[in-house]
Kinemage of the C-alpha trace (Angstrom):
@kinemage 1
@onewidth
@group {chain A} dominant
@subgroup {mainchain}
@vectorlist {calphas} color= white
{ca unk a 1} P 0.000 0.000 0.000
{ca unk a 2} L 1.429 3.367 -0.104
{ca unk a 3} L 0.074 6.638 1.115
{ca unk a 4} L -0.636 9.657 -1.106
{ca unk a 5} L 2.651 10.875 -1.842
{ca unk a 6} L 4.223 7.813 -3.152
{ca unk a 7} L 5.761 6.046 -0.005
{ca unk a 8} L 5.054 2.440 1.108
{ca unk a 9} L 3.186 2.408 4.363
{ca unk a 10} L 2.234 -1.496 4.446
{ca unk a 11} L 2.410 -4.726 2.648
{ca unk a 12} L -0.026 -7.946 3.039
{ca unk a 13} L 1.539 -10.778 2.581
{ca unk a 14} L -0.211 -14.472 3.033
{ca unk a 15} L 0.954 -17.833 2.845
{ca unk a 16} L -1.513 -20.268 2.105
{ca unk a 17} L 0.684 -23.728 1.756
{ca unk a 18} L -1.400 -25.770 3.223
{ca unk a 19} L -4.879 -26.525 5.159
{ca unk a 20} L -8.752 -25.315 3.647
{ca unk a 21} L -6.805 -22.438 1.536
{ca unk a 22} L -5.367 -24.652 -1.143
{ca unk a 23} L -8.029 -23.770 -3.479
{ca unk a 24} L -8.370 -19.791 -2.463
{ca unk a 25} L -4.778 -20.033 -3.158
{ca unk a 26} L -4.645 -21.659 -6.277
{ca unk a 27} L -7.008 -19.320 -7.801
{ca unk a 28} L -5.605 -16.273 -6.188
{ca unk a 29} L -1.987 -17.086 -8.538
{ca unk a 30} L -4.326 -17.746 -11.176
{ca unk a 31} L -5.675 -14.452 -10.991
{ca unk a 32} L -2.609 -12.518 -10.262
{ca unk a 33} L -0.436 -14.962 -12.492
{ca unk a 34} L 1.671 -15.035 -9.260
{ca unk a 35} L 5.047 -17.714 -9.780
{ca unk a 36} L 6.657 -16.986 -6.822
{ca unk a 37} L 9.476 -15.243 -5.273
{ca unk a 38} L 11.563 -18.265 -6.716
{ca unk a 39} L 12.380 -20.352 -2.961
{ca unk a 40} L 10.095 -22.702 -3.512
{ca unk a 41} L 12.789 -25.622 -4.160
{ca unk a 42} L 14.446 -24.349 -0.645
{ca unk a 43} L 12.158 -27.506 0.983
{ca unk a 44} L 13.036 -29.721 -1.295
{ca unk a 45} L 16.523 -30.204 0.043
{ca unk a 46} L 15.668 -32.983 2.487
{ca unk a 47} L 16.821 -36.382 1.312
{ca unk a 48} L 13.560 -38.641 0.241
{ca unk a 49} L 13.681 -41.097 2.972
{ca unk a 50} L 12.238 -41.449 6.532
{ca unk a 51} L 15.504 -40.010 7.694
{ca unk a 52} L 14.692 -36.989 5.634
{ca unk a 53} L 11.535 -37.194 7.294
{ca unk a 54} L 12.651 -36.966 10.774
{ca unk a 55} L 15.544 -34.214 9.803
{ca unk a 56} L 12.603 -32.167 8.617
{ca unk a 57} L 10.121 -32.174 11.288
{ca unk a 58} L 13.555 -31.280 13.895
{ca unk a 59} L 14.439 -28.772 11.936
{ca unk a 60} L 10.149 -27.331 11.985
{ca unk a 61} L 11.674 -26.964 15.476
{ca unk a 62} L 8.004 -27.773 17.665
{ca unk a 63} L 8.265 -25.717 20.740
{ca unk a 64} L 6.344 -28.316 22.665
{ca unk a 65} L 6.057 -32.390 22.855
{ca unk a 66} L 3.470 -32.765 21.209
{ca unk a 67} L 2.919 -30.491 17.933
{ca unk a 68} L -0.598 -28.702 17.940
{ca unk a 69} L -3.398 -29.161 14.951
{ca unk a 70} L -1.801 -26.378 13.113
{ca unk a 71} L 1.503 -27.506 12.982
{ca unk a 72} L 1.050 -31.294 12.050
{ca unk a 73} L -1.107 -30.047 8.974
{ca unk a 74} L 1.608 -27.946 7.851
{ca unk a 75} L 3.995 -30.247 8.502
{ca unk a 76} L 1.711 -33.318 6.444
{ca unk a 77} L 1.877 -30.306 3.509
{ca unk a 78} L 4.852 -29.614 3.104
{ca unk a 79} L 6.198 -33.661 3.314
{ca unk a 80} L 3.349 -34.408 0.951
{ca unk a 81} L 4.662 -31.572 -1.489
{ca unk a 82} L 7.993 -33.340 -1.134
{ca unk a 83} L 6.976 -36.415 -2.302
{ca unk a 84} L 7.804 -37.967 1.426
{ca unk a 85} L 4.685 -40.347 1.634
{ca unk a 86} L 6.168 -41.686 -1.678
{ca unk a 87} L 8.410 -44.015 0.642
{ca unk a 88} L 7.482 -47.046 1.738
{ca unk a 89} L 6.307 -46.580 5.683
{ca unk a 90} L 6.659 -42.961 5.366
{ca unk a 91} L 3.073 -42.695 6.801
{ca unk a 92} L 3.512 -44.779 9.799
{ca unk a 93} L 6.923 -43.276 10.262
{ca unk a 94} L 5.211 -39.563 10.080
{ca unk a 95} L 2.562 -40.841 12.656
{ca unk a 96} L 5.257 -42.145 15.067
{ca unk a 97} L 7.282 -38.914 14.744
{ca unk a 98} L 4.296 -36.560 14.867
{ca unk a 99} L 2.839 -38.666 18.127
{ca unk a 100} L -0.813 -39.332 16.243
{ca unk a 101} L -2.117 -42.162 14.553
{ca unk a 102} L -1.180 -43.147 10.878
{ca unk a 103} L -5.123 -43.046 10.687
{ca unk a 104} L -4.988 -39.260 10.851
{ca unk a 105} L -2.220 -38.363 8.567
{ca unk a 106} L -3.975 -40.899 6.043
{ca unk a 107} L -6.828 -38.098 6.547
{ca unk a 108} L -4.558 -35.262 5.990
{ca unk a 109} L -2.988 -36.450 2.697
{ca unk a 110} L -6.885 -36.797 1.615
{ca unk a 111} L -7.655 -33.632 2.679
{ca unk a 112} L -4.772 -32.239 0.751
{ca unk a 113} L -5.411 -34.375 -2.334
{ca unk a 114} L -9.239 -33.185 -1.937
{ca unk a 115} L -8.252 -29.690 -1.489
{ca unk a 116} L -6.243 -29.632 -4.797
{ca unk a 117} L -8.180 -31.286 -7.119
């Protein structure tokens, strides 16, 4: 935004990666014919194994034992974007790592899948 002389005064920025949004955000780009700032590849550094898994959801860095609602869909997002659940127990692995049941991420990755289609 900028005021009436010219100068900047705020900016709105969201991030919609993951969760209910996926479709707001998909035609939002569409709309703008938004590509990015480009760092979208940054997340795909982690290896594609359940190591990679684990080093990712460390380096999420959850403040508390358990991570909350929030955090465990963003988390689901971004390994599904990776192409984590790809691996063979990557699900159950997730689950054990994320302290829920593989029951629940299997509902996530649908939701996801849902939510982009």
């Amino acid at each position: 935004m900028r005021d009436g002389s010219g100068n900047s005064v705020g900016v709105l920025c969201i991030l919609m990666k993951c969760t209910q949004f996926f479709k707001i955000n998909n035609w939002i780009n569409e709309f703008l014919k938004f590509h990015g700032n480009g760092n979208e590849d940054d997340i795909k550094n982690y290896p594609l194994t359940l190591e990679g898994i684990s080093e990712y959801i460390k380096d999420y860095n959850i403040q508390k034992s358990k991570p909350s609602k929030g955090e465990r869909e963003e988390i689901i997002c971004d390994l599904y974007d990776m192409g984590m659940f790809n691996i063979k127990g990557a699900v159950m692995h997730t689950a054990d790592e994320l302290k829920m049941s593989a029951k629940s991420v299997y509902r996530y990755i649908s939701e996801i899948k849902n939510a982009r289609s």
